[in-house]
mmCIF file of the C-alpha atoms, coordinates in Angstrom:
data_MODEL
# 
_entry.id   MODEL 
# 
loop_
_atom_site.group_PDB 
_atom_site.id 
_atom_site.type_symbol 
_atom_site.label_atom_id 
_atom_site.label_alt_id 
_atom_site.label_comp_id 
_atom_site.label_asym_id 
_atom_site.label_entity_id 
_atom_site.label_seq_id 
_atom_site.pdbx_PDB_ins_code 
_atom_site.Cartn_x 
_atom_site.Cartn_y 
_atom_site.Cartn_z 
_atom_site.occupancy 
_atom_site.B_iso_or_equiv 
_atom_site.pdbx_formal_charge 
_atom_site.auth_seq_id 
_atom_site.auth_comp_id 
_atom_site.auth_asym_id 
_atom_site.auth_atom_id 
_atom_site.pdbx_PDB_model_num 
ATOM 1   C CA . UNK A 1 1   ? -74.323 19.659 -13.231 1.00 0.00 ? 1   UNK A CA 1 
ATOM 2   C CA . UNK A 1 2   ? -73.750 19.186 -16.885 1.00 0.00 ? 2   UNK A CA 1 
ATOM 3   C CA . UNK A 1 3   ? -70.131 18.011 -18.489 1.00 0.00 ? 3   UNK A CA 1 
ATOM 4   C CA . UNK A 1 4   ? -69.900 21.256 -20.040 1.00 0.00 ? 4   UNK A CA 1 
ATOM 5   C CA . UNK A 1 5   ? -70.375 22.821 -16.560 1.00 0.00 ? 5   UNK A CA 1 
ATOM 6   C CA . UNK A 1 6   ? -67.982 21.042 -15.051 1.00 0.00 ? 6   UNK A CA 1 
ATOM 7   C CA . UNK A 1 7   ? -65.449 21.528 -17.696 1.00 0.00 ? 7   UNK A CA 1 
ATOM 8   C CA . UNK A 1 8   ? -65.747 25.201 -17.247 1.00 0.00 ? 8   UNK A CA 1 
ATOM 9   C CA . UNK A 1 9   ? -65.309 25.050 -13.161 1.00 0.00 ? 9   UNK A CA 1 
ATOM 10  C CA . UNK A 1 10  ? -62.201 23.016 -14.031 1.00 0.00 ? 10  UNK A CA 1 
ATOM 11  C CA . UNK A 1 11  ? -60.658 25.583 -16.232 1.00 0.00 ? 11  UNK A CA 1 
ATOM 12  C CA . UNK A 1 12  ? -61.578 28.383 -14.307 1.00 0.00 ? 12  UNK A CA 1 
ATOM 13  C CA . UNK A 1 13  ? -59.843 26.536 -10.716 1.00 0.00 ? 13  UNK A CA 1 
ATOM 14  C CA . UNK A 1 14  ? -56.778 25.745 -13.129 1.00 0.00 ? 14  UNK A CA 1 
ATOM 15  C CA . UNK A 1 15  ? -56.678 29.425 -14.315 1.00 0.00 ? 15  UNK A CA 1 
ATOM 16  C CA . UNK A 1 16  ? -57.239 30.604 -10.678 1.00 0.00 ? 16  UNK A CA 1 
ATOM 17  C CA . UNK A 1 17  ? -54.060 28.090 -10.114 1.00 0.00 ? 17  UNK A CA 1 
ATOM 18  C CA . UNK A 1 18  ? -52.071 29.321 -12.269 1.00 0.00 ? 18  UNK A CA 1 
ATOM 19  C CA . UNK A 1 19  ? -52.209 33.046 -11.081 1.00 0.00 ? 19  UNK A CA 1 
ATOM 20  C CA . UNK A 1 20  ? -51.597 31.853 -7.682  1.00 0.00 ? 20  UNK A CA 1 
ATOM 21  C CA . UNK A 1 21  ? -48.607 29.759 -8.794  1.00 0.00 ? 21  UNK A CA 1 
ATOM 22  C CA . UNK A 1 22  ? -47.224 33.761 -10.139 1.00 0.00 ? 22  UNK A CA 1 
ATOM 23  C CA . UNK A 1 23  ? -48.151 35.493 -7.140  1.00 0.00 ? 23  UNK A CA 1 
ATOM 24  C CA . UNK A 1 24  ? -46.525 32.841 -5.292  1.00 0.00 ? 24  UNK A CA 1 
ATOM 25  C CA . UNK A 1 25  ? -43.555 33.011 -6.717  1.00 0.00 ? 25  UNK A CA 1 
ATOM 26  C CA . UNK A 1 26  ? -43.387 36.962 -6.686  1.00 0.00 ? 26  UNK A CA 1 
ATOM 27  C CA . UNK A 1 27  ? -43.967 37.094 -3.208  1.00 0.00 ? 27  UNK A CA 1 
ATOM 28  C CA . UNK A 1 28  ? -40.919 34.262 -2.644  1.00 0.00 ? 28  UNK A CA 1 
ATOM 29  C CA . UNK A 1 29  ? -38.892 36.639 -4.707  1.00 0.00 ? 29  UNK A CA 1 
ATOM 30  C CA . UNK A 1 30  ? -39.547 39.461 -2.726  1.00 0.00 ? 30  UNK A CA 1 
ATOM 31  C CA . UNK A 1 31  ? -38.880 37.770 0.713   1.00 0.00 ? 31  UNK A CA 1 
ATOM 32  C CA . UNK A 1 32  ? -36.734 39.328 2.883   1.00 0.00 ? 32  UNK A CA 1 
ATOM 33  C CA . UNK A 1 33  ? -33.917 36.726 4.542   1.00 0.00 ? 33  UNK A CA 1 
ATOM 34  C CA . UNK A 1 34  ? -32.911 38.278 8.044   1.00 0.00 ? 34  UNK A CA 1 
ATOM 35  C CA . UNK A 1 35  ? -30.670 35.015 8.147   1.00 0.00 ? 35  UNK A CA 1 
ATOM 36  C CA . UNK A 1 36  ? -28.192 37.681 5.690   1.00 0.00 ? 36  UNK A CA 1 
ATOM 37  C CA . UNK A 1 37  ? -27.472 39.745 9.409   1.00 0.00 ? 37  UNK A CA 1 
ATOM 38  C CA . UNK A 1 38  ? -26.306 36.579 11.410  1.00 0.00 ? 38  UNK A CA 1 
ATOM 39  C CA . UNK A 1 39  ? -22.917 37.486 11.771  1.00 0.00 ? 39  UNK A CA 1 
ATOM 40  C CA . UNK A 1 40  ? -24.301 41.461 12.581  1.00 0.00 ? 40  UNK A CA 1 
ATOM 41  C CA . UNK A 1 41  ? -24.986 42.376 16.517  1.00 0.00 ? 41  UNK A CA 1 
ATOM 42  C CA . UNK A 1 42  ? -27.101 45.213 17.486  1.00 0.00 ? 42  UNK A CA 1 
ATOM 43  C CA . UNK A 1 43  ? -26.712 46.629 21.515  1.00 0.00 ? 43  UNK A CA 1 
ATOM 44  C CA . UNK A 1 44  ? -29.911 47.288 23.879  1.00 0.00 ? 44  UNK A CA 1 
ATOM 45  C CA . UNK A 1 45  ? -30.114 51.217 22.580  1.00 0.00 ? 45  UNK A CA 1 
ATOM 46  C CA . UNK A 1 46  ? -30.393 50.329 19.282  1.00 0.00 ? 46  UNK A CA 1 
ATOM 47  C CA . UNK A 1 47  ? -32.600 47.399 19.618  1.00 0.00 ? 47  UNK A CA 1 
ATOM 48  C CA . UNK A 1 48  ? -34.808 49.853 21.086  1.00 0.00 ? 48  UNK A CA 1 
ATOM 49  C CA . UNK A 1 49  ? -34.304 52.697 18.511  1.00 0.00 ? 49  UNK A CA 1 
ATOM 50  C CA . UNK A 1 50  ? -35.104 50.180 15.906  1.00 0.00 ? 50  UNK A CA 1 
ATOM 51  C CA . UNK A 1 51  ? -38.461 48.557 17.319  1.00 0.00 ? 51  UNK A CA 1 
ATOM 52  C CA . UNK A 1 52  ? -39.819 52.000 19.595  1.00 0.00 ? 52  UNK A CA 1 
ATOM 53  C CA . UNK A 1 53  ? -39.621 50.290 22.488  1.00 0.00 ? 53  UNK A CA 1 
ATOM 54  C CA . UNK A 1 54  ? -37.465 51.821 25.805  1.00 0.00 ? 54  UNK A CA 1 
ATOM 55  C CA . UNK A 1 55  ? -34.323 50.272 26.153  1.00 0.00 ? 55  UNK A CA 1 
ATOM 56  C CA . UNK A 1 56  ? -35.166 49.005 29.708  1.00 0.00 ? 56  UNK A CA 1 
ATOM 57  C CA . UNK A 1 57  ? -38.014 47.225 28.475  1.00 0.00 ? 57  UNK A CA 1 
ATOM 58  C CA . UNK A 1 58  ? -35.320 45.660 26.109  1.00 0.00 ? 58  UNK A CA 1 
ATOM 59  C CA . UNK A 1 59  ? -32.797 45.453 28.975  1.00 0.00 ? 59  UNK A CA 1 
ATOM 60  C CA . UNK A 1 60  ? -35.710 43.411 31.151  1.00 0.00 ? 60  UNK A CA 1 
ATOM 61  C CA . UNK A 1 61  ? -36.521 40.932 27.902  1.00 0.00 ? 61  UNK A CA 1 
ATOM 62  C CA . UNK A 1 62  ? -32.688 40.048 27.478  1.00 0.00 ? 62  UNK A CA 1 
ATOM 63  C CA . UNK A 1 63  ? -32.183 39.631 32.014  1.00 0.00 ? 63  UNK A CA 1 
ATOM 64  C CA . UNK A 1 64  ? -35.225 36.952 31.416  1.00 0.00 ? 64  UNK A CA 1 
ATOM 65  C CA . UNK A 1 65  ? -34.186 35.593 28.208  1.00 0.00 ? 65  UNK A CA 1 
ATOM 66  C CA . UNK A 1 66  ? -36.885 36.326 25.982  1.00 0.00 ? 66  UNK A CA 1 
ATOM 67  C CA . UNK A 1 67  ? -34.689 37.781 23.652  1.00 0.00 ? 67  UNK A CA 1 
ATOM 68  C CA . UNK A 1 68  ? -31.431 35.383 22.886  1.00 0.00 ? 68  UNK A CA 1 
ATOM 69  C CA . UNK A 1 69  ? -28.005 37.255 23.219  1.00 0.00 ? 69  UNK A CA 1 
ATOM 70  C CA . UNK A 1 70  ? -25.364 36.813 21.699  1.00 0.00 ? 70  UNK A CA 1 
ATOM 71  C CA . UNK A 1 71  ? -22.615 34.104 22.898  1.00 0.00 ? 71  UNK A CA 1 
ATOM 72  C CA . UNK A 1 72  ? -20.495 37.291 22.745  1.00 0.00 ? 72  UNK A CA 1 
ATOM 73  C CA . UNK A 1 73  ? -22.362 39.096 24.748  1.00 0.00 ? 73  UNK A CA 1 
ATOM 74  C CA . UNK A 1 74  ? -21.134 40.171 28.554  1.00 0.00 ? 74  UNK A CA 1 
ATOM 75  C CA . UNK A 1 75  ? -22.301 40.820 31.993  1.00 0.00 ? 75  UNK A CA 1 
ATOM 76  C CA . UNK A 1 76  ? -21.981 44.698 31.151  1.00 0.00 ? 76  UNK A CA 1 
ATOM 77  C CA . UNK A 1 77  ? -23.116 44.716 27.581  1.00 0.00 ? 77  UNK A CA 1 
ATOM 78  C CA . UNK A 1 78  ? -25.291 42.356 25.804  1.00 0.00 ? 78  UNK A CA 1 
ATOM 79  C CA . UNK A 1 79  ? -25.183 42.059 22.328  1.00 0.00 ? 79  UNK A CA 1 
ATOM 80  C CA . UNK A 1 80  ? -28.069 40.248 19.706  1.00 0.00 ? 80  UNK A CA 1 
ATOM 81  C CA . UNK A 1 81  ? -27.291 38.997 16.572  1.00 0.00 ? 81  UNK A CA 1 
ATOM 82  C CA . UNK A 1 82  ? -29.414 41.497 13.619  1.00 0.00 ? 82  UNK A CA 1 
ATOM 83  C CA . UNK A 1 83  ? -31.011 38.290 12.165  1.00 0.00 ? 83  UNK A CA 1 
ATOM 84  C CA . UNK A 1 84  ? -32.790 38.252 15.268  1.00 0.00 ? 84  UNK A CA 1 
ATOM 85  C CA . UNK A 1 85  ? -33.609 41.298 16.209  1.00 0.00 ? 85  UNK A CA 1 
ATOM 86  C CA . UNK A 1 86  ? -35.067 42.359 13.089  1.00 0.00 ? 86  UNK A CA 1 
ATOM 87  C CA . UNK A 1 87  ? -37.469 39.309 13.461  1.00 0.00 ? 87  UNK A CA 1 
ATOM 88  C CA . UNK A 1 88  ? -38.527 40.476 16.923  1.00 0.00 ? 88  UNK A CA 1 
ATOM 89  C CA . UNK A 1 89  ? -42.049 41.027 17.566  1.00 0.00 ? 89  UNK A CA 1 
ATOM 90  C CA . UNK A 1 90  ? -42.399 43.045 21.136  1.00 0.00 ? 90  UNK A CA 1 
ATOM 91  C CA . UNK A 1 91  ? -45.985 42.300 20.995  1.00 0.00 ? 91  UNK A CA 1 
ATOM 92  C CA . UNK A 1 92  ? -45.361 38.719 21.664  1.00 0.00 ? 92  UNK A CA 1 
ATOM 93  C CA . UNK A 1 93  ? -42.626 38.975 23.959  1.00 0.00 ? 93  UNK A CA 1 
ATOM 94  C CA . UNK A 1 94  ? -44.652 41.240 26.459  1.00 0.00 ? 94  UNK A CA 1 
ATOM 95  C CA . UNK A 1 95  ? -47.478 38.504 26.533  1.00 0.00 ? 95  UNK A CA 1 
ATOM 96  C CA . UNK A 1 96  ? -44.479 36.372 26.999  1.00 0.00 ? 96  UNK A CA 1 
ATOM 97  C CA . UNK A 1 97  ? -43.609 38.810 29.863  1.00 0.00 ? 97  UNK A CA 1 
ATOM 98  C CA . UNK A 1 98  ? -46.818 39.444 31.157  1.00 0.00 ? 98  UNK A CA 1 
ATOM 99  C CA . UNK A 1 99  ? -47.436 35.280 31.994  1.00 0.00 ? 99  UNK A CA 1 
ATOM 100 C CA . UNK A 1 100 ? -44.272 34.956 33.269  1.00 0.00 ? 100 UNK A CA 1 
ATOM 101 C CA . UNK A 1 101 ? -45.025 37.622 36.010  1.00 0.00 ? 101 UNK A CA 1 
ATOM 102 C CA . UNK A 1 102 ? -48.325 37.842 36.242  1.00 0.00 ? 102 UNK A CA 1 
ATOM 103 C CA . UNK A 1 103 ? -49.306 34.625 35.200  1.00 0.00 ? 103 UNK A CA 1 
ATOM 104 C CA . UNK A 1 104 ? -52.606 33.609 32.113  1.00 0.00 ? 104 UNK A CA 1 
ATOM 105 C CA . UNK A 1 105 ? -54.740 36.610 33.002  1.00 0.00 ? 105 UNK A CA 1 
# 
């Protein structure tokens, strides 16, 4: 490889940089901070409503404590803070589910 070759590999990796550096920081820009719904709660019906999932699956996930309630939260109604549930990936939590009751199959 030549000096001129390698000079031109250089600038195109630091061009390359550069538009990653943008992209980068467009992307941060358009994040989106569930942390903002902390102080929100959201019930088992609407948990459901919100992710298409049946609110006894939902029910089932908070009883076993895959999903974190609330310290508000009661006996007779369970409540999750938004931040959470909008971070909620029911994929996940039925593995989670399925090991816990039917163990690594």
């Amino acid at each position: 490889m030549t000096a001129s070759e390698v000079t031109s590999f250089v600038q195109e990796i630091e061009f390359e940089n550069r538009k990653l550096k943008e992209e980068n920081e467009k992307l941060k820009g358009s994040l989106f901070d569930a942390g903002k719904f902390y102080a929100s709660t959201f019930g088992a019906d609407d948990i459901a409503k919100l992710h298409n999932v049946s609110p006894a699956t939902v029910r089932t996930y908070l009883k076993l404590g895959l999903i974190e309630k609330h310290p508000d939260s009661t006996d007779g109604k369970a409540r999750v803070r938004a931040s959470v549930v909008l971070c909620l990936d029911f994929s996940e939590l039925r593995k989670q589910y399925q090991n816990r009751h039917y163990g690594n199959k």
